[in-house]
N, C-alpha and C positions, 0 to 999 in steps of 0.2 A: 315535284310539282312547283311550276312556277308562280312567283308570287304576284297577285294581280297588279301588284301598284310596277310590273316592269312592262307590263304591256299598254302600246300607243294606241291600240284599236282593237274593241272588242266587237266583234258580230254575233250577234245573239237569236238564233230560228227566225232570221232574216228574208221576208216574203216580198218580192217585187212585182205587181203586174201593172201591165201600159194597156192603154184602150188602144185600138187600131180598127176604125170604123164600130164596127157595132160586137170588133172579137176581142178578148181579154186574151192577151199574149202572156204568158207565167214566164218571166223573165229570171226570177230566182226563185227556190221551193223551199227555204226553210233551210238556211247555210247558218253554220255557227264555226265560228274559228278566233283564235287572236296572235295580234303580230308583237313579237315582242322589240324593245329599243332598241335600235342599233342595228338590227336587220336588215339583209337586202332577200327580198321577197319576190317570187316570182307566180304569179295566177296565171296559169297556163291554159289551151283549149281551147278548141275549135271556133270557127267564126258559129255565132250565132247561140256562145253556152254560156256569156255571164257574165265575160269577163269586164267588160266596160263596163257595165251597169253596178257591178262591184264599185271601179275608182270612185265613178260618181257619188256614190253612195257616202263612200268614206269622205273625198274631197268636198263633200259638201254643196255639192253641187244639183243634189237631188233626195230624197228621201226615201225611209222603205216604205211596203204598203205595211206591212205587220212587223213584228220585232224590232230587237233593236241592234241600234250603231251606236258605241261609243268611240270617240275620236279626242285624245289627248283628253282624257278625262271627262267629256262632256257625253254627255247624250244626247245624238242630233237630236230627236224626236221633242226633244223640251224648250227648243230655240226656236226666238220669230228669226225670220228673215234677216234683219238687221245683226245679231247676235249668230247665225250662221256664215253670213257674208266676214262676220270677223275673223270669226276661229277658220275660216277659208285662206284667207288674206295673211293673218299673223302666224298660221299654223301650217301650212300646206304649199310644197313648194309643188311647180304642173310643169312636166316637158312632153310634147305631144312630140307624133313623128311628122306632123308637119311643120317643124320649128317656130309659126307662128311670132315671129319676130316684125318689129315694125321697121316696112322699108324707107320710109325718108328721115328714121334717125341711126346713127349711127351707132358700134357694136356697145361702145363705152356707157350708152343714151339708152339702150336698150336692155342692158345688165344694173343701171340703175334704176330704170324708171319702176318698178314696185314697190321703192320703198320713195320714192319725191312722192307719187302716190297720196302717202298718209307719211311721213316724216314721223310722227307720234308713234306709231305703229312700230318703226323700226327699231325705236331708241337708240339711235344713234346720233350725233351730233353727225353738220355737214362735213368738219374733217376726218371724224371715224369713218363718214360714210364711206367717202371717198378713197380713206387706204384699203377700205374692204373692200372696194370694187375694182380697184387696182391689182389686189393681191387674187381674186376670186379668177379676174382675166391672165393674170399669170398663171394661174394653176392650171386653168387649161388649154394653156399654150399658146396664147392668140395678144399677148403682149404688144406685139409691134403692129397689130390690126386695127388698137381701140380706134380708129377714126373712120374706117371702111365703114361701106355700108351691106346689110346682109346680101344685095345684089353680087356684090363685089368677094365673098365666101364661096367654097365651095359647102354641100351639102354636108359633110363633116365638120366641118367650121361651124356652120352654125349651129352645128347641135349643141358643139359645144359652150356656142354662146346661151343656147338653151339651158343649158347644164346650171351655168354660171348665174344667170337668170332665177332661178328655181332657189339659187342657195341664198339670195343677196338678201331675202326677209331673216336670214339666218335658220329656218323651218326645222320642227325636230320630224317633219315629215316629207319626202318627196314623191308625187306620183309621176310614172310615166308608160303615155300610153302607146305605145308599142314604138319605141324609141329608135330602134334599129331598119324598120320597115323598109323607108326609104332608101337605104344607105346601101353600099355593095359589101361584100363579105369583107374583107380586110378594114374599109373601114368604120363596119360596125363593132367589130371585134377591139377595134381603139376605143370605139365610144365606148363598150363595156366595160375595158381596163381602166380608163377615168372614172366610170362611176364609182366603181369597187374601191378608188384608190379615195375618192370623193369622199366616200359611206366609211371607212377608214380614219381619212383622217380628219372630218367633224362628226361624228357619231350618230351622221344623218340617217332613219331608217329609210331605204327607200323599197317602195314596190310597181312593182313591173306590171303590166296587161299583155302579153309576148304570143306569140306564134314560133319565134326565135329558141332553138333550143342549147343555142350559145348563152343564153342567157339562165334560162333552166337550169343548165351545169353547173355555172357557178353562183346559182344562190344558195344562201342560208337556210329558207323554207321555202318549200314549193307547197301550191295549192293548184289543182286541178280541177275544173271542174266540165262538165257535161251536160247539156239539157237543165241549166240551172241548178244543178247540182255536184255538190264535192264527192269527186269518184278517188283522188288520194289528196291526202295532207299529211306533210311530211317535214321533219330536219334533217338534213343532210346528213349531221354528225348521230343521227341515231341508228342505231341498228334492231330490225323486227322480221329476220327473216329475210328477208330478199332487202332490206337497208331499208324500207319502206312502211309507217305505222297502216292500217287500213281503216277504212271510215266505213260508218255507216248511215245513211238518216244527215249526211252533213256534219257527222262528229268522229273526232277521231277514235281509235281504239287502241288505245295504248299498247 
């Protein structure tokens, strides 16, 4: 049994419905699961079962209707605004698959601007800042780019300036929503081998919102779900009969 203080994110019979004119849409039905540190995490399943409504959830970008979300020790549900906007900002790095980078500044401008942001926030002095942002654009390859602008990338590139982006709060958490979408198979499969290598070597946990089942294969835990509901949760490294624990009601069964 693991022990709670190693897990980043607890979901607790987690209820999500959205109004959509005069119909309540059940976006989630009662999910419970937790991620633990250091994990790379994949929430798997169909358009239209849950998975984004999850990130959000987690990233803070949205709340449940019932149950709870704890994230890095907090319980969304007990935060105003101002105090969710934090733990978003200090805690939570975001790579979407539209790389959402800003075009009239360049890659260098765009990997630091989260932390000029709030400066306070980062703890870092401006020369730390700057060999972290240095060393962050080396790691993923784009060294001799810092002054390009993301026009000037291809679609792989800027993910990876994404990537870079995401980690420069230094975040013990990364979300990313559906990271590879865009990209063509070879080089989505590179953005993959960076994350992993990424999640490796800062012990960032990240998790995934995928359709990609390159991505499924090599995570740590997968979560599946359907019609707002978890249909498997699972570790890789367990074995329960076909390698797979089975859920019920949103909960695992060992």
């Amino acid at each position: 049994m693991e022990n709670s203080g190693s897990f980043v994110v607890t979901v607790d019979n987690v209820h999500k419905n959205y109004a959509l004119g005069k119909t309540e849409v059940k976006a989630l039905n009662g999910i419970s699961f937790n991620i633990t540190k250091g994990d790379f995490i994949s929430i798997a399943g169909p358009s239209g079962s849950g998975k984004t409504t999850v990130l959000n959830l987690i990233g803070c970008v949205d709340t449940a209707s019932s149950g709870t979300v704890t994230v890095l020790g907090q319980r969304t549900d007990s935060l105003d605004d101002d105090k969710l906007t934090e733990l978003r900002h200090r805690g939570v790095g975001f790579i979407f698959q539209t790389f959402n980078l800003i075009p009239v500044l360049n890659i260098r401008e765009n990997v630091e601007l989260p932390a000029l942001l709030d400066p306070s926030a980062s703890g870092m002095a401006k020369k730390e800042l700057d060999a972290w942002v240095d060393h962050l654009i080396e790691s993923v390859g784009l060294a001799d780019r810092m002054k390009h602008k993301p026009a000037e990338l291809s679609g792989g590139q800027r993910q990876r300036i994404a990537i870079a982006r995401a980690l420069v709060m230094r975040p013990p958490l990364v979300l990313a929503d559906e990271p590879t979408a865009n990209l063509d198979s070879a080089t989505g499969e590179s953005i993959l081998e960076l994350m992993k290598r990424m999640n490796r070597e800062f012990g960032t946990t990240f998790i995934f919102s995928t359709h990609d089942p390159g991505i499924v294969s090599i995570a740590d835990h997968v979560i599946r779900l359907k019609d707002g509901l978890i249909v498997e949760n699972y570790r890789t490294s367990e074995q329960n009969g076909n390698g797979r624990a089975e859920v019920q009601a949103g909960r695992v069964l060992a």
